[in-house]
LUMDOLUM-352078 format. One line per field, with one value per atom (N, C-alpha, C): residue number from 1; y, x, z. Coordinates in steps of 0.001 Angstrom, whole numbers. Atoms other than C-alpha are relative to their C-alpha. Example, Ala and Ser with C-alpha at 12.3 -4.5 7.8 and 13.67 -1.06 7.14 Angstrom:
residues 2
i	[1/1/1/2/2/2]
yy	[-1190/-4500/1200/-1190/-1060/1090]
xx	[890/12300/900/-820/13670/-770]
zz	[0/7800/0/-60/7140/730]
This chain:
residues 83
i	[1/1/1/2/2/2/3/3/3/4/4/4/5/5/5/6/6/6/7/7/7/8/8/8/9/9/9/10/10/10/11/11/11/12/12/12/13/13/13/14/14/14/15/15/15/16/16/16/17/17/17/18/18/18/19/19/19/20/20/20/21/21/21/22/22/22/23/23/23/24/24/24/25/25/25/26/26/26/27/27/27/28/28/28/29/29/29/30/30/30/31/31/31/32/32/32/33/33/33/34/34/34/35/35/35/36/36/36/37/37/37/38/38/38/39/39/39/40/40/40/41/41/41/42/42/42/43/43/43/44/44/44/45/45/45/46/46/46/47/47/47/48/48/48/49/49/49/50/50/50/51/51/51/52/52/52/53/53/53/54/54/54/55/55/55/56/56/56/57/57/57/58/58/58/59/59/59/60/60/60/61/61/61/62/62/62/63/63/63/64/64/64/65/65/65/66/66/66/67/67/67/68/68/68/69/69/69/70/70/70/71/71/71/72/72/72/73/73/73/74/74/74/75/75/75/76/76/76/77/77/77/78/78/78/79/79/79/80/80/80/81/81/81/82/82/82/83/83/83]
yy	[-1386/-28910/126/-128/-27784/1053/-1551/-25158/379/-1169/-22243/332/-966/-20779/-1424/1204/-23936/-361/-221/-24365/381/-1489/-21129/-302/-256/-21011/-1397/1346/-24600/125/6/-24110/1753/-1282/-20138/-367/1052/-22410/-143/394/-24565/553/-539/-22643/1040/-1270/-19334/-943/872/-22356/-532/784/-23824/970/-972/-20470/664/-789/-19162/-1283/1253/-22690/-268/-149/-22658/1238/-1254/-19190/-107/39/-20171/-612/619/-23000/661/-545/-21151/1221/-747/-18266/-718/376/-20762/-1085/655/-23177/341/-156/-21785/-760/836/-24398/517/-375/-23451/1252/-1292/-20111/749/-753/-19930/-6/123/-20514/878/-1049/-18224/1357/-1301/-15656/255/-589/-15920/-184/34/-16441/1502/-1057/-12652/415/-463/-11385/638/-399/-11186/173/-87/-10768/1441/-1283/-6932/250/-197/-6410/-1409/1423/-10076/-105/-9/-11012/-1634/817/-14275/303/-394/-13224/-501/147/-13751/898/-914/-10613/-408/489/-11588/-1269/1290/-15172/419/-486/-13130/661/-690/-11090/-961/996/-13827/-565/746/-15858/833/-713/-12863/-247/374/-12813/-1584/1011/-16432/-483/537/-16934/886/-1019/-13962/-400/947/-15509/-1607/965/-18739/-301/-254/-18366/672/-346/-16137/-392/1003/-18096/-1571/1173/-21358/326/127/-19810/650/-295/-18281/-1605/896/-21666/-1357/621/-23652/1086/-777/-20734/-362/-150/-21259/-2046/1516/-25439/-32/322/-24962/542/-744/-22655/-1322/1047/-25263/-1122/1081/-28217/24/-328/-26675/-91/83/-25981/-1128/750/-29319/-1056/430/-31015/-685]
xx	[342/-32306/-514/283/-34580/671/-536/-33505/-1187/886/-35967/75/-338/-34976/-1088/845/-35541/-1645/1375/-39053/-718/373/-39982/-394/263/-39671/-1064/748/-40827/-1581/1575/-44154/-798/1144/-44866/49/465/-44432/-926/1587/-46956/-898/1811/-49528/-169/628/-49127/-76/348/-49245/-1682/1535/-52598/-1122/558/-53917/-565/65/-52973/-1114/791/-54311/-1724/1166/-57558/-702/414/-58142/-816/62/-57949/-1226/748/-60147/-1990/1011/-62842/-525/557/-63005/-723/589/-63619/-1060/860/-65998/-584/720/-66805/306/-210/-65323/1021/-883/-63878/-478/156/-65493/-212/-204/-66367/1051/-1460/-62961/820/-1009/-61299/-997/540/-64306/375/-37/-63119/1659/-1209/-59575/39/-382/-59916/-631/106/-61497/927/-1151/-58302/1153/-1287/-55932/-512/621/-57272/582/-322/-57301/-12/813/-58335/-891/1436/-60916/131/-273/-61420/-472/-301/-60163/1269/-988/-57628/1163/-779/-55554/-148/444/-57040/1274/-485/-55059/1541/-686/-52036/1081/-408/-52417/223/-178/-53294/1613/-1287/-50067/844/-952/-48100/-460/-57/-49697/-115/-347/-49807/1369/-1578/-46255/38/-112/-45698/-170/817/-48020/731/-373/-46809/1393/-1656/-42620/15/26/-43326/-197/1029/-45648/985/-847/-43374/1290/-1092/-40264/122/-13/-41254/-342/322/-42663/1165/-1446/-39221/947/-701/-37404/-182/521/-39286/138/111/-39340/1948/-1750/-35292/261/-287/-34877/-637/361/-37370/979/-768/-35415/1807/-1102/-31945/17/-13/-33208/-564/622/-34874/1234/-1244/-32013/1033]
zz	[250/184884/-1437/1936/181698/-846/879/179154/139/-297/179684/-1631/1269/176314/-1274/568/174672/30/-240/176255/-476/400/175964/-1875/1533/171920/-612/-53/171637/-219/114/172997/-467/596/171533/-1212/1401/167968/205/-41/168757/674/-707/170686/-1327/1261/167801/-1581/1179/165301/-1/-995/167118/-472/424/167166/-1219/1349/163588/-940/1315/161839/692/-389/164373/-378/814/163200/-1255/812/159992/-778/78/159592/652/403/161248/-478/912/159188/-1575/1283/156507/702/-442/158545/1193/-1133/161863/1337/-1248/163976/910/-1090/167333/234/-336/167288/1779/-1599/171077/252/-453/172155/-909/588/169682/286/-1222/171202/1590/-1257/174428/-264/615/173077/-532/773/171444/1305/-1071/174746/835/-1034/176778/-1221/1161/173650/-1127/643/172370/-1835/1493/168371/-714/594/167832/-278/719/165518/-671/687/163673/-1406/1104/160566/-460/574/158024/842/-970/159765/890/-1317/163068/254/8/162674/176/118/161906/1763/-1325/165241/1414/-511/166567/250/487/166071/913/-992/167855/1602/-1389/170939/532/-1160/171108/297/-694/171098/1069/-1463/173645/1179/-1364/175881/471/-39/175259/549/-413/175505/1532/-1282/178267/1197/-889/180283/602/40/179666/559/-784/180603/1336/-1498/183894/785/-318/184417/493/-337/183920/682/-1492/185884/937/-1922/189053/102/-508/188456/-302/-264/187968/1117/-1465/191206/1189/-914/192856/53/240/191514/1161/-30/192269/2024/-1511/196386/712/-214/196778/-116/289/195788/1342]
């Protein structure tokens, strides 16, 4: 059985880490910009900006923790009836 909780925080670190330091880099070089354009598309009040990187960072943990621990919920329920 995984920890959910565990998971969860784990990967909204590294994805709102991913996010905030990809942000970052291309406000000062430009790199990654399609993907942080279609990355601010579905994530409203995103910009690639200094702030932007910021806002960034929130919704990607959100997304991330969230996403991850519905994900180990349903593979522990699976696990648990398979069994």
């Amino acid at each position: 059985m995984l920890n959910a909780k565990a998971l969860a925080l784990s990967a909204g670190i590294v994805w709102s880490l991913t996010i905030f330091i990809t942000t970052i880099i291309s406000v000062a070089t430009g790199f990654g910009k399609a993907f942080l354009e279609a990355y601010g598309s579905i994530h409203p009040g995103y910009i690639i900006t200094v702030a932007g990187a910021f806002i960034g960072l929130v919704y990607a943990f959100i997304c991330a923790a969230v996403g991850i621990y519905i994900l180990i919920w349903l593979y522990n329920k699976f696990e648990k009836k398979f069994k």
